[in-house]
C-alpha positions, 0 to 999 in steps of 0.5 A: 453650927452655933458653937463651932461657927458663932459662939465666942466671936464678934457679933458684928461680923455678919457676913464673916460669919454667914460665909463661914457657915456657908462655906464649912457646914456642907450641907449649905451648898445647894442647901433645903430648907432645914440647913438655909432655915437655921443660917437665917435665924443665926444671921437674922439674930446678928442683925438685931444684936447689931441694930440694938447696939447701934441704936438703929433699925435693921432696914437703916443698917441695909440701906434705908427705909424706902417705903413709909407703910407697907401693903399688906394682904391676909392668908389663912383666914380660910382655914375651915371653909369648904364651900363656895358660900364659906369662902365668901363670908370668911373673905367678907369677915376679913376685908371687915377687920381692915385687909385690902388684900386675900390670899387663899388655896382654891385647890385645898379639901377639907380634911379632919387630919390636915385641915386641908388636903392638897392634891396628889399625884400632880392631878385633880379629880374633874369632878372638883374643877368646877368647885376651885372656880366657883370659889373665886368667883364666889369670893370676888363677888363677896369682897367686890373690885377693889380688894387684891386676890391672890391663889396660892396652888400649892404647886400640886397640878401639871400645867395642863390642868393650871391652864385650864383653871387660869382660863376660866378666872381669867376674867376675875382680875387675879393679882397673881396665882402661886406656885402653879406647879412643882417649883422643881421644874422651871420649865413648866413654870416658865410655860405657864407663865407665858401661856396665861396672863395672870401674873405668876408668882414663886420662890418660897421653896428656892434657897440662896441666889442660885436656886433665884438665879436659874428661876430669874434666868428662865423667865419663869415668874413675874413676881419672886417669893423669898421666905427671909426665914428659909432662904438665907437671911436678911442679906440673901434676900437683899441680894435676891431681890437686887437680881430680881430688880435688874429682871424688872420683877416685884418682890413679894416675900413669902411669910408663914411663921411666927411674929418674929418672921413677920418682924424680920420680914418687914425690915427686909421690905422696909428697904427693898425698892422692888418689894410688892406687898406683905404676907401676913396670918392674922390668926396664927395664934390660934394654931394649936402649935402656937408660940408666943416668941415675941412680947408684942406682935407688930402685926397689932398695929395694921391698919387699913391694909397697911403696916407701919414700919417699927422705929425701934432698933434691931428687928424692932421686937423684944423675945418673949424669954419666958415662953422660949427658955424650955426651947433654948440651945443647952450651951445658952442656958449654961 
């Protein structure tokens, strides 16, 4: 992909070279996350080249910064925690560094090989129901009313058994519930949303304007979910979120990966009028897979529930070159 379509022509023709991917690799059409994942990085590092030769952010060249702070919530703060009591302190131990904003899977198991065991076979064994419920209410009592909850399903339930859930938190002041059941089906996300009032939330396993396009169309989400690293680039999520707007729907991307995702995610928001909050794992570092590819996280400087947006041109982040060279393509390292 990178040394048929990009190397050796002008950096500066994003869109010239994002449609020439598109259009010539094949498996981008309808495309899953490996082919949308690679076309991102190529366009979110045209953008950054461009940006830096400029002297400009990547959110001056999309439009414009739109927002002087973006709000921001944790995610993976829960990782270890099994029962009710665990999940409180951990939340507490988080709203204490500073968050305003908690996202975690009430429907997760301990388990020594994955850390967390998400459901099979689309069910949930009755003897645990009682034990996802109690979960959040343990950690709304924790953390108080003032702080955004947010429960990410995994999509692993049928919708039955998420509306029986749903009933008993409805109470409990949820901003929303993600990924209720399979994204695959639309149908039954639709059903859930219009069965429950907790906002529902998805669209981190949707790739391109399409794949929103049918999600926006069946009414099927209150709030959409484009990851900027899988779903086609900076300007896909532009796009997307341009369709959402005219949906009245919030964006409120999805965002696990390194820094550089989070960088990247933040000039997307920076620009986008319909953007809701900012996902972010404060201790993503300590994965054992972890990489540092950037020389300083943007993420060191949230405050308050809140990042501040980076001046600096391009992505506003420098590569950490040293920790990258054993990973570099081969033509790079010529």
């Amino acid at each position: 992909m990178v040394d048929r379509y990009v190397l050796g022509r002008d950096p500066a023709r994003i869109g010239a070279i994002w449609n020439d991917i598109y259009d010539l690799s094949f498996w981008t059409r309808n495309g899953g996350a490996i082919s949308y994942s690679a076309l991102s990085a190529i366009e979110q590092a045209l953008w950054d080249i461009k940006g830096k030769v400029l002297g400009a952010p990547v959110y001056d060249l999309l439009g414009g910064q739109m927002w002087e702070q973006l709000p921001v919530y944790a995610n993976g703060w829960w990782v270890g925690c099994d029962t009710p009591d665990e999940i409180a302190r951990a939340g507490a131990a988080t709203i204490a560094r500073g968050y305003t904003g908690l996202k975690f899977y009430p429907l997760g198991l301990a388990d020594p090989v994955t850390v967390v065991r998400h459901p099979t076979r689309r069910r949930l064994d009755a003897r645990y129901l009682p034990l996802v419920c109690d979960r959040v209410v343990a950690l709304r009592d924790a953390v108080g009313p003032g702080v955004e909850i947010m429960l990410d399903f995994g999509g692993g339930l049928t919708t039955d058994q998420v509306l029986r859930i749903c009933r008993r938190i409805e109470h409990l002041d949820v901003l929303f519930v993600e990924e209720p059941v399979d994204p695959s089906s639309v149908d039954a996300l639709a059903k859930v949303t219009r069965s429950t009032p907790i906002a529902i939330a998805a669209g981190e396993r949707c790739y391109g304007r399409p794949q929103f396009h049918r999600l926006l169309q069946s009414d099927a989400v209150d709030i959409i979910q484009p990851d900027i690293c899988n779903t086609g680039g900076l300007m896909e999520a532009r796009a997307i979120a341009a369709m959402a707007e005219v949906h009245n729907i919030r964006v409120a991307p999805h965002n696990y990966g390194s820094d550089l995702a989070t960088a990247v995610t933040i000039q997307f928001a920076a620009c986008t009028p319909n953007f809701m909050v900012l996902e972010y794992f404060p201790d993503f570092a300590k994965e054992p897979s972890y990489l540092p590819v950037l020389v300083r996280s943007p993420a060191v400087r949230q405050q308050d529930g809140h990042m501040p947006i980076p001046s600096e041109p391009g992505l506003g982040v420098v590569l950490n070159h040293a920790a990258l060279q054993p990973h570099l393509y081969a033509v790079c390292k010529a």
